[in-house]
C-alpha positions in Angstrom: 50.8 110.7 150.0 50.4 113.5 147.2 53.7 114.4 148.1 55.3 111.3 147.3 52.7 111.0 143.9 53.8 114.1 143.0 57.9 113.4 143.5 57.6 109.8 141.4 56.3 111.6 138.6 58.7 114.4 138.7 61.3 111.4 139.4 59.5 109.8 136.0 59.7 113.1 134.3 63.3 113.8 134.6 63.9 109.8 133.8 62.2 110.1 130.3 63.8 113.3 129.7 67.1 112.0 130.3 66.4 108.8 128.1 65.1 111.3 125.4 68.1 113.4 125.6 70.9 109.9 125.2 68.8 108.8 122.5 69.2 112.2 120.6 72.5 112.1 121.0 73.4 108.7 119.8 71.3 109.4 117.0 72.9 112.9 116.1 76.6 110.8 116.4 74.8 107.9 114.2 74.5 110.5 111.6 77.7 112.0 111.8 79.4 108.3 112.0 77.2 107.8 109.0 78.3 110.7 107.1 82.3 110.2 107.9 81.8 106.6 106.5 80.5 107.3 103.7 82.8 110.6 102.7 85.5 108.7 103.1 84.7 105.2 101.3 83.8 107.9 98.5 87.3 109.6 98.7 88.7 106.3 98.4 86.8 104.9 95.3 87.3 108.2 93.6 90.7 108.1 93.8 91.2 104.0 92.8 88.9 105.5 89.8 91.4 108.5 88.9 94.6 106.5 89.5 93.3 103.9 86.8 92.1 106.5 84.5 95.5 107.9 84.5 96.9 104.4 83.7 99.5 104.4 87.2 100.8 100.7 87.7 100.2 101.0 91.7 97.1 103.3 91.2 96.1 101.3 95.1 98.5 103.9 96.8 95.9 106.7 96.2 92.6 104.7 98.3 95.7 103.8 100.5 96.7 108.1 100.6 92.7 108.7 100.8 92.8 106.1 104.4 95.5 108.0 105.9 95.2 111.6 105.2 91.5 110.8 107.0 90.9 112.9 109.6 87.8 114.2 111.5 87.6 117.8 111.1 89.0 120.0 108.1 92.3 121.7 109.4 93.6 118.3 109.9 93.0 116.4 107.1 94.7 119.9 105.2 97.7 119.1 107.3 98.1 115.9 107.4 97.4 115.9 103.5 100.3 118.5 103.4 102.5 116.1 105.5 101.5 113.2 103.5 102.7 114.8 99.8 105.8 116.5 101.4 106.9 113.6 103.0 106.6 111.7 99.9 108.6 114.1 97.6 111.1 113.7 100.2 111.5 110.1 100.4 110.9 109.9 96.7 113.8 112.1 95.9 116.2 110.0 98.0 115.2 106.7 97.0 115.3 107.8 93.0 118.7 109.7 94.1 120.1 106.2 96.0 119.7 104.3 92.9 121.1 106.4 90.5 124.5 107.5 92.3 125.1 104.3 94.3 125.0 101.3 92.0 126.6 98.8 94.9 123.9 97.6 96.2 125.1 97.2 100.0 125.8 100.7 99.9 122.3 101.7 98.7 121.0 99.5 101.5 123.4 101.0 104.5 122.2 105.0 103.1 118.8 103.9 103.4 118.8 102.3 106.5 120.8 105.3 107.7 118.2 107.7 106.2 115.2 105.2 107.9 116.8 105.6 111.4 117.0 109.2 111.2 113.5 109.1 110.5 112.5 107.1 112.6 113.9 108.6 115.8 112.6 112.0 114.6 109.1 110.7 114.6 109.6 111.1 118.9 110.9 114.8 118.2 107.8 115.5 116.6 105.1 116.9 118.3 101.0 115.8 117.2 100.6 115.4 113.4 103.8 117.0 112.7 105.4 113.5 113.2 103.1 112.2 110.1 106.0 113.9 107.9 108.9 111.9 109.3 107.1 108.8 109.3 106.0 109.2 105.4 109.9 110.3 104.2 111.5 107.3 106.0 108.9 105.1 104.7 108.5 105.9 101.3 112.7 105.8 100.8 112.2 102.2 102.1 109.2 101.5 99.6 111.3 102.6 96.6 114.7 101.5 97.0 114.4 98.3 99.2 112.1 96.2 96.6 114.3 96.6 93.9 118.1 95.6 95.8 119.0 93.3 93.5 117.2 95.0 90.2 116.8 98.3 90.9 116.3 99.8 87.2 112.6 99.8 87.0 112.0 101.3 90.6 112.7 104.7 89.5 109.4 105.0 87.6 107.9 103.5 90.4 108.7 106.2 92.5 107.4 108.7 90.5 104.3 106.9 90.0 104.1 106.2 93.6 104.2 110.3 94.3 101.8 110.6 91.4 99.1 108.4 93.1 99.7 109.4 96.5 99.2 113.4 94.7 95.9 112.0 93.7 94.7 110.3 96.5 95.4 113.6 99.3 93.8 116.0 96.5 90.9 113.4 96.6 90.8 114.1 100.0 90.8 117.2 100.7 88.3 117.8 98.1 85.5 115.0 99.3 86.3 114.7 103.1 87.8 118.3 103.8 84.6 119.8 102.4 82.2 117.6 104.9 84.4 117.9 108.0 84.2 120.6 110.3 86.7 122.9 111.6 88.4 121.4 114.8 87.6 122.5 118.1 91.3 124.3 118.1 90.6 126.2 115.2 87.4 127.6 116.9 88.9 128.3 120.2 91.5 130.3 118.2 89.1 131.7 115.9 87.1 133.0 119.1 90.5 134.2 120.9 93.8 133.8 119.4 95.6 135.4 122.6 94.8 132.6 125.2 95.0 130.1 122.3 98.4 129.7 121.6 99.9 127.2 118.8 101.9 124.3 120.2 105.5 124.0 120.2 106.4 121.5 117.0 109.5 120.0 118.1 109.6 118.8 121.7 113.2 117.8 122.4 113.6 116.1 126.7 115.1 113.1 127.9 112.0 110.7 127.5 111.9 112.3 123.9 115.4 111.7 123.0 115.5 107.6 124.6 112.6 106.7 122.3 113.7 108.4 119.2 117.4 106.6 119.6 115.6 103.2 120.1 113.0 103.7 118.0 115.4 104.8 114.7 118.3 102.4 115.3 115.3 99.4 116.0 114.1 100.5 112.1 117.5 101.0 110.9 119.3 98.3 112.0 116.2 95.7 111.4 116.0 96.6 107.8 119.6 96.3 107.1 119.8 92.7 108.4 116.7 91.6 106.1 118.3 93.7 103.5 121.3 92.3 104.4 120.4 88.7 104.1 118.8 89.5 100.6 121.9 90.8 98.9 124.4 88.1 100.4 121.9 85.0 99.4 120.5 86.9 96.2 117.5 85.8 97.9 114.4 88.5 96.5 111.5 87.5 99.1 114.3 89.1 101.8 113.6 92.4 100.1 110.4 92.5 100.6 110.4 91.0 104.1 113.3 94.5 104.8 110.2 96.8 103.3 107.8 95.0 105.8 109.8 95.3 108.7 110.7 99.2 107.8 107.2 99.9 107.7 106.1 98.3 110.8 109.1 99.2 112.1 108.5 103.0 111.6 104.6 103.0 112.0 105.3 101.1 115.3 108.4 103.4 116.9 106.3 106.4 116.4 103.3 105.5 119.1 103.5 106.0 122.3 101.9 102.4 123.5 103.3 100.2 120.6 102.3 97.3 122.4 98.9 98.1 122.9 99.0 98.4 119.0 100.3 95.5 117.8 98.1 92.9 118.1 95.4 94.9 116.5 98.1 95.7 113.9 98.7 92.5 113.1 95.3 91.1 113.2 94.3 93.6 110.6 97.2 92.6 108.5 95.9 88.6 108.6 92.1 89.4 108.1 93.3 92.0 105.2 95.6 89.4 103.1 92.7 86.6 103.9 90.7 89.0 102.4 93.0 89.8 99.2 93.7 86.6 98.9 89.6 85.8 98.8 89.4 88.3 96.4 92.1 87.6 93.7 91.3 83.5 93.8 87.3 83.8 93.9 86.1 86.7 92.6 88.9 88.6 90.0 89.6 85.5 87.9 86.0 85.6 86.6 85.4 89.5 86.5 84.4 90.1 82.7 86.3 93.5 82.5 88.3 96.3 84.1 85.6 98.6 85.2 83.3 95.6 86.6 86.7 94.3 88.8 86.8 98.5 89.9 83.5 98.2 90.8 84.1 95.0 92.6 86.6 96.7 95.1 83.7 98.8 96.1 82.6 96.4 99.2 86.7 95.7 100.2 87.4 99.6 100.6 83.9 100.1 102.7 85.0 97.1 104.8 88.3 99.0 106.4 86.0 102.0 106.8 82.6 101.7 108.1 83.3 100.1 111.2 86.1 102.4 112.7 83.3 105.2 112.0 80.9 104.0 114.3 81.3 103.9 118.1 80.1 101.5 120.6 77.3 102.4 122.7 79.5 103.0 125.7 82.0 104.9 123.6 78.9 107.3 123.1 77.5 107.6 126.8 81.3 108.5 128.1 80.9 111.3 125.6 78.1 112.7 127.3 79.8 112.3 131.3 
Protein backbone atom coordinates (compact mmCIF):
# COMPACT_ATOMS: atom_id res chain seq x y z
CA UNK A 1 0.00 0.00 0.00
CA UNK A 2 2.97 2.60 0.74
CA UNK A 3 4.24 1.47 -2.37
CA UNK A 4 1.41 2.34 -4.44
CA UNK A 5 1.00 5.87 -2.09
CA UNK A 6 4.29 6.51 -2.81
CA UNK A 7 4.15 5.85 -6.87
CA UNK A 8 0.75 8.25 -7.18
CA UNK A 9 2.50 11.01 -5.75
CA UNK A 10 5.58 10.49 -7.76
CA UNK A 11 2.99 9.92 -10.71
CA UNK A 12 1.37 13.53 -9.28
CA UNK A 13 4.82 14.94 -9.10
CA UNK A 14 5.95 14.44 -12.63
CA UNK A 15 2.18 15.48 -13.75
CA UNK A 16 2.48 19.05 -12.16
CA UNK A 17 5.98 19.33 -13.36
CA UNK A 18 5.04 18.56 -16.74
CA UNK A 19 1.94 21.07 -16.61
CA UNK A 20 4.44 23.66 -15.18
CA UNK A 21 6.98 23.17 -17.76
CA UNK A 22 3.94 23.57 -21.05
CA UNK A 23 2.70 26.55 -19.24
CA UNK A 24 6.26 28.09 -19.23
CA UNK A 25 6.58 27.60 -22.51
CA UNK A 26 3.45 28.97 -23.95
CA UNK A 27 4.11 31.82 -21.87
CA UNK A 28 7.88 32.34 -23.02
CA UNK A 29 6.27 32.00 -27.01
CA UNK A 30 3.33 34.49 -25.64
CA UNK A 31 6.03 36.93 -25.14
CA UNK A 32 7.94 36.39 -28.13
CA UNK A 33 4.48 36.37 -30.33
CA UNK A 34 3.93 39.54 -28.29
CA UNK A 35 7.13 41.20 -29.04
CA UNK A 36 7.16 40.22 -33.07
CA UNK A 37 3.57 41.91 -33.12
CA UNK A 38 4.37 44.71 -31.89
CA UNK A 39 7.96 45.35 -33.69
CA UNK A 40 6.42 44.91 -36.63
CA UNK A 41 3.02 46.99 -36.44
CA UNK A 42 5.77 49.60 -35.28
CA UNK A 43 7.86 49.14 -38.46
CA UNK A 44 4.92 49.55 -40.40
CA UNK A 45 3.51 52.90 -38.79
CA UNK A 46 6.97 54.26 -38.92
CA UNK A 47 7.30 53.89 -42.25
CA UNK A 48 3.42 55.19 -43.36
CA UNK A 49 4.75 58.18 -41.01
CA UNK A 50 8.13 58.73 -43.12
CA UNK A 51 6.62 58.09 -46.60
CA UNK A 52 4.07 61.04 -45.75
CA UNK A 53 6.56 63.24 -44.28
CA UNK A 54 8.51 62.97 -47.49
CA UNK A 55 5.25 63.89 -49.42
CA UNK A 56 5.38 60.33 -51.81
CA UNK A 57 1.85 59.98 -53.56
CA UNK A 58 1.77 56.02 -52.79
CA UNK A 59 3.61 56.48 -49.39
CA UNK A 60 1.25 52.86 -48.55
CA UNK A 61 4.02 50.80 -50.46
CA UNK A 62 6.39 51.37 -47.56
CA UNK A 63 3.87 49.58 -44.47
CA UNK A 64 3.16 47.26 -47.52
CA UNK A 65 7.59 46.82 -47.95
CA UNK A 66 7.60 46.78 -43.87
CA UNK A 67 4.82 43.41 -44.17
CA UNK A 68 6.90 41.64 -46.54
CA UNK A 69 10.47 42.11 -45.72
CA UNK A 70 8.99 40.57 -42.08
CA UNK A 71 10.86 37.80 -41.15
CA UNK A 72 11.50 36.04 -37.78
CA UNK A 73 15.06 36.14 -37.13
CA UNK A 74 17.68 38.94 -38.30
CA UNK A 75 19.68 37.38 -41.30
CA UNK A 76 16.55 37.03 -43.03
CA UNK A 77 14.75 40.03 -42.81
CA UNK A 78 18.56 41.53 -44.10
CA UNK A 79 18.10 39.30 -47.09
CA UNK A 80 15.00 39.44 -47.91
CA UNK A 81 15.18 43.33 -47.35
CA UNK A 82 18.13 43.07 -49.93
CA UNK A 83 15.88 41.05 -52.36
CA UNK A 84 13.02 43.29 -51.79
CA UNK A 85 15.07 46.82 -52.98
CA UNK A 86 17.03 44.93 -55.75
CA UNK A 87 14.22 43.47 -57.16
CA UNK A 88 12.53 46.73 -57.29
CA UNK A 89 15.36 48.80 -58.94
CA UNK A 90 15.14 46.06 -61.39
CA UNK A 91 11.65 46.10 -62.30
CA UNK A 92 11.65 49.77 -61.83
CA UNK A 93 14.27 50.27 -64.43
CA UNK A 94 12.35 48.18 -67.05
CA UNK A 95 9.00 49.52 -66.62
CA UNK A 96 10.47 53.45 -66.66
CA UNK A 97 12.70 51.95 -69.77
CA UNK A 98 9.31 50.27 -71.57
CA UNK A 99 7.54 53.53 -71.52
CA UNK A 100 10.05 55.72 -72.70
CA UNK A 101 11.43 53.58 -75.88
CA UNK A 102 8.27 51.84 -76.80
CA UNK A 103 5.43 54.34 -77.22
CA UNK A 104 3.00 51.53 -79.03
CA UNK A 105 1.29 50.42 -76.49
CA UNK A 106 0.83 46.64 -77.62
CA UNK A 107 4.39 46.49 -77.80
CA UNK A 108 4.89 47.77 -74.28
CA UNK A 109 2.33 45.24 -73.19
CA UNK A 110 3.97 41.95 -75.13
CA UNK A 111 7.78 43.15 -73.46
CA UNK A 112 6.27 43.10 -70.23
CA UNK A 113 4.47 40.15 -70.29
CA UNK A 114 7.58 38.63 -71.84
CA UNK A 115 9.72 40.07 -68.97
CA UNK A 116 6.69 38.78 -66.27
CA UNK A 117 7.06 35.11 -67.66
CA UNK A 118 10.68 35.10 -67.33
CA UNK A 119 10.07 35.96 -63.92
CA UNK A 120 7.81 34.05 -63.17
CA UNK A 121 9.27 30.75 -64.16
CA UNK A 122 12.56 31.74 -62.52
CA UNK A 123 10.79 32.06 -59.19
CA UNK A 124 10.93 27.67 -59.39
CA UNK A 125 14.77 28.08 -60.20
CA UNK A 126 15.18 29.79 -57.19
CA UNK A 127 16.11 28.16 -54.24
CA UNK A 128 14.47 29.48 -50.32
CA UNK A 129 14.32 33.36 -50.15
CA UNK A 130 16.37 33.77 -53.14
CA UNK A 131 13.14 33.47 -55.20
CA UNK A 132 11.80 36.72 -53.29
CA UNK A 133 14.00 38.68 -56.01
CA UNK A 134 12.39 37.25 -59.09
CA UNK A 135 9.05 37.54 -57.71
CA UNK A 136 9.55 41.49 -56.71
CA UNK A 137 11.33 42.36 -60.46
CA UNK A 138 8.44 40.66 -62.47
CA UNK A 139 5.95 42.31 -60.23
CA UNK A 140 6.94 45.65 -59.91
CA UNK A 141 7.53 45.96 -64.02
CA UNK A 142 3.77 44.88 -64.00
CA UNK A 143 2.82 47.61 -61.27
CA UNK A 144 4.44 50.46 -63.31
CA UNK A 145 3.84 49.85 -66.86
CA UNK A 146 0.44 48.00 -66.87
CA UNK A 147 -1.74 50.83 -65.02
CA UNK A 148 -0.85 53.38 -67.30
CA UNK A 149 -1.43 51.32 -71.05
CA UNK A 150 -3.44 53.74 -72.38
CA UNK A 151 -1.74 56.98 -70.48
CA UNK A 152 1.40 56.06 -69.62
CA UNK A 153 3.15 59.67 -69.05
CA UNK A 154 2.58 60.12 -65.45
CA UNK A 155 3.71 56.42 -64.49
CA UNK A 156 7.25 57.25 -64.77
CA UNK A 157 7.25 59.33 -61.50
CA UNK A 158 5.34 56.69 -60.14
CA UNK A 159 8.02 54.35 -60.42
CA UNK A 160 10.41 56.31 -58.90
CA UNK A 161 8.25 57.03 -56.09
CA UNK A 162 7.31 53.55 -55.86
CA UNK A 163 11.25 52.57 -55.33
CA UNK A 164 11.45 55.58 -53.00
CA UNK A 165 8.76 54.13 -50.59
CA UNK A 166 9.55 50.70 -50.88
CA UNK A 167 13.63 52.22 -49.86
CA UNK A 168 11.90 53.46 -46.85
CA UNK A 169 9.84 50.85 -45.83
CA UNK A 170 12.93 47.80 -45.97
CA UNK A 171 15.34 50.49 -44.12
CA UNK A 172 12.32 50.78 -41.60
CA UNK A 173 12.70 47.36 -41.27
CA UNK A 174 15.71 46.40 -40.80
CA UNK A 175 16.17 49.11 -38.33
CA UNK A 176 13.00 48.29 -35.92
CA UNK A 177 12.49 44.41 -36.59
CA UNK A 178 16.22 43.43 -37.53
CA UNK A 179 17.30 44.89 -34.20
CA UNK A 180 14.61 42.68 -32.05
CA UNK A 181 15.04 39.47 -34.08
CA UNK A 182 17.47 36.94 -33.35
CA UNK A 183 20.00 35.42 -35.44
CA UNK A 184 18.51 32.17 -37.24
CA UNK A 185 19.20 28.85 -36.15
CA UNK A 186 21.48 28.52 -39.57
CA UNK A 187 23.52 31.36 -38.69
CA UNK A 188 24.29 29.70 -35.22
CA UNK A 189 24.95 26.28 -36.53
CA UNK A 190 27.46 28.01 -38.81
CA UNK A 191 28.62 30.33 -36.40
CA UNK A 192 29.44 27.14 -34.08
CA UNK A 193 30.88 25.07 -37.19
CA UNK A 194 31.13 26.46 -40.60
CA UNK A 195 32.66 23.02 -42.04
CA UNK A 196 29.62 20.73 -41.54
CA UNK A 197 27.42 23.80 -42.18
CA UNK A 198 27.49 24.36 -45.68
CA UNK A 199 25.50 27.17 -47.62
CA UNK A 200 22.81 25.88 -49.89
CA UNK A 201 22.99 25.71 -53.51
CA UNK A 202 20.90 28.97 -54.93
CA UNK A 203 19.75 27.88 -58.10
CA UNK A 204 18.28 24.34 -58.21
CA UNK A 205 17.71 23.56 -61.94
CA UNK A 206 15.73 19.31 -62.31
CA UNK A 207 12.95 18.30 -64.22
CA UNK A 208 10.20 18.97 -61.47
CA UNK A 209 12.07 22.53 -61.34
CA UNK A 210 11.95 23.26 -64.96
CA UNK A 211 7.82 21.95 -65.49
CA UNK A 212 6.72 24.44 -62.87
CA UNK A 213 8.73 27.34 -63.89
CA UNK A 214 7.53 26.89 -67.77
CA UNK A 215 3.84 26.69 -66.49
CA UNK A 216 4.16 28.96 -63.90
CA UNK A 217 5.81 31.97 -66.24
CA UNK A 218 3.78 31.38 -69.48
CA UNK A 219 0.39 31.10 -66.86
CA UNK A 220 1.56 34.96 -65.74
CA UNK A 221 2.65 35.89 -69.05
CA UNK A 222 0.17 34.96 -71.11
CA UNK A 223 -2.82 35.89 -68.49
CA UNK A 224 -1.63 39.41 -68.36
CA UNK A 225 -1.39 39.89 -71.93
CA UNK A 226 -5.01 38.87 -72.60
CA UNK A 227 -6.43 41.47 -69.79
CA UNK A 228 -3.87 43.74 -71.14
CA UNK A 229 -4.97 42.78 -74.27
CA UNK A 230 -8.60 43.43 -73.94
CA UNK A 231 -7.70 46.95 -72.45
CA UNK A 232 -5.88 48.38 -75.38
CA UNK A 233 -8.38 46.97 -78.20
CA UNK A 234 -11.62 48.31 -76.18
CA UNK A 235 -9.77 51.41 -74.69
CA UNK A 236 -11.32 49.95 -71.76
CA UNK A 237 -9.02 51.36 -68.39
CA UNK A 238 -10.58 48.98 -65.56
CA UNK A 239 -8.85 46.04 -67.96
CA UNK A 240 -5.54 47.54 -66.89
CA UNK A 241 -5.97 47.19 -63.65
CA UNK A 242 -7.65 43.81 -63.74
CA UNK A 243 -3.91 42.74 -66.04
CA UNK A 244 -1.89 44.23 -62.74
CA UNK A 245 -4.25 41.93 -60.55
CA UNK A 246 -3.92 38.98 -62.33
CA UNK A 247 0.15 39.47 -62.72
CA UNK A 248 0.41 39.80 -59.20
CA UNK A 249 -1.56 36.84 -58.19
CA UNK A 250 -0.42 35.31 -60.98
CA UNK A 251 3.35 35.56 -59.78
CA UNK A 252 2.71 35.37 -56.00
CA UNK A 253 0.73 32.17 -56.72
CA UNK A 254 3.31 30.26 -59.40
CA UNK A 255 5.96 30.69 -56.94
CA UNK A 256 4.51 28.23 -54.03
CA UNK A 257 4.75 24.95 -53.98
CA UNK A 258 0.89 24.11 -52.89
CA UNK A 259 -0.88 27.15 -54.70
CA UNK A 260 -3.95 25.54 -54.05
CA UNK A 261 -3.67 25.22 -50.54
CA UNK A 262 -3.10 29.04 -50.74
CA UNK A 263 -5.68 30.40 -52.55
CA UNK A 264 -8.61 30.38 -50.65
CA UNK A 265 -6.89 31.96 -47.82
CA UNK A 266 -5.46 34.40 -50.43
CA UNK A 267 -8.51 35.39 -51.57
CA UNK A 268 -10.37 35.55 -48.34
CA UNK A 269 -7.87 38.00 -47.11
CA UNK A 270 -8.29 40.05 -50.29
CA UNK A 271 -12.39 40.25 -49.57
CA UNK A 272 -12.07 40.94 -45.72
CA UNK A 273 -9.13 43.58 -46.67
CA UNK A 274 -11.26 45.69 -49.34
CA UNK A 275 -14.46 45.29 -46.83
CA UNK A 276 -12.24 46.70 -44.65
CA UNK A 277 -10.87 49.69 -46.90
CA UNK A 278 -13.96 50.22 -48.10
CA UNK A 279 -15.30 50.57 -44.13
CA UNK A 280 -12.63 52.80 -43.67
CA UNK A 281 -12.77 55.44 -46.54
CA UNK A 282 -16.88 55.68 -46.32
CA UNK A 283 -17.15 55.74 -42.39
CA UNK A 284 -14.38 56.84 -40.77
CA UNK A 285 -11.94 59.24 -43.43
CA UNK A 286 -14.76 61.46 -44.63
CA UNK A 287 -15.07 62.95 -41.14
CA UNK A 288 -11.29 62.85 -40.06
CA UNK A 289 -10.50 66.62 -39.12
CA UNK A 290 -6.90 66.50 -40.54
CA UNK A 291 -3.96 64.58 -42.06
CA UNK A 292 -2.09 63.42 -39.00
CA UNK A 293 -5.56 62.34 -37.11
CA UNK A 294 -6.48 60.14 -40.55
CA UNK A 295 -2.46 58.72 -39.98
CA UNK A 296 -3.30 58.02 -36.69
CA UNK A 297 -6.47 56.37 -37.70
CA UNK A 298 -4.65 53.70 -39.81
CA UNK A 299 -3.06 52.67 -36.62
CA UNK A 300 -5.79 49.82 -35.74
CA UNK A 301 -6.01 48.61 -39.77
CA UNK A 302 -2.13 47.90 -39.93
CA UNK A 303 -2.24 46.03 -36.36
CA UNK A 304 -5.20 44.11 -37.70
CA UNK A 305 -3.02 42.15 -40.63
CA UNK A 306 -0.35 41.64 -37.95
CA UNK A 307 -1.24 40.56 -34.58
CA UNK A 308 -2.98 37.58 -35.32
CA UNK A 309 -0.41 35.76 -37.75
CA UNK A 310 2.00 36.41 -34.53
CA UNK A 311 0.27 34.32 -32.23
CA UNK A 312 -0.07 30.51 -32.53
CA UNK A 313 -2.80 28.32 -31.57
CA UNK A 314 -2.40 26.33 -28.53
CA UNK A 315 -1.72 23.14 -30.56
CA UNK A 316 0.67 24.97 -32.79
CA UNK A 317 2.65 25.49 -29.42
CA UNK A 318 2.44 21.80 -27.87
CA UNK A 319 3.69 20.25 -31.42
CA UNK A 320 6.63 22.56 -30.75
CA UNK A 321 7.52 20.90 -27.65
CA UNK A 322 7.02 16.89 -29.26
Amino acid sequence: MQAFDDGCAIAQECATRMCLRESTVIVATRLIDLKAAAALTLAAFSALIIANALGLSHAYWAPMSVWVVAQPYRDHVLERGAFRLIGTILGAGFGVLMIWACPDPGIRLMLTCLWIAVWGGAQNLWHGRGRYLALMTGMTAAVVVLPGLLSPTLDVVVGLERVLAVLVGVVTAVVVIGVTTPPSPEVLARRADPVKTPSQPRLVVNSDSGVRALLAGSTAGLGTFAFGLMGILEAYRPAELSALGFAIFALILGGLQHPGKVAPFLFSGVVIGVGLAMVYRVGILPFLPSQPIAILSLLPFLASGVWPAHFRPPLALHSMQT
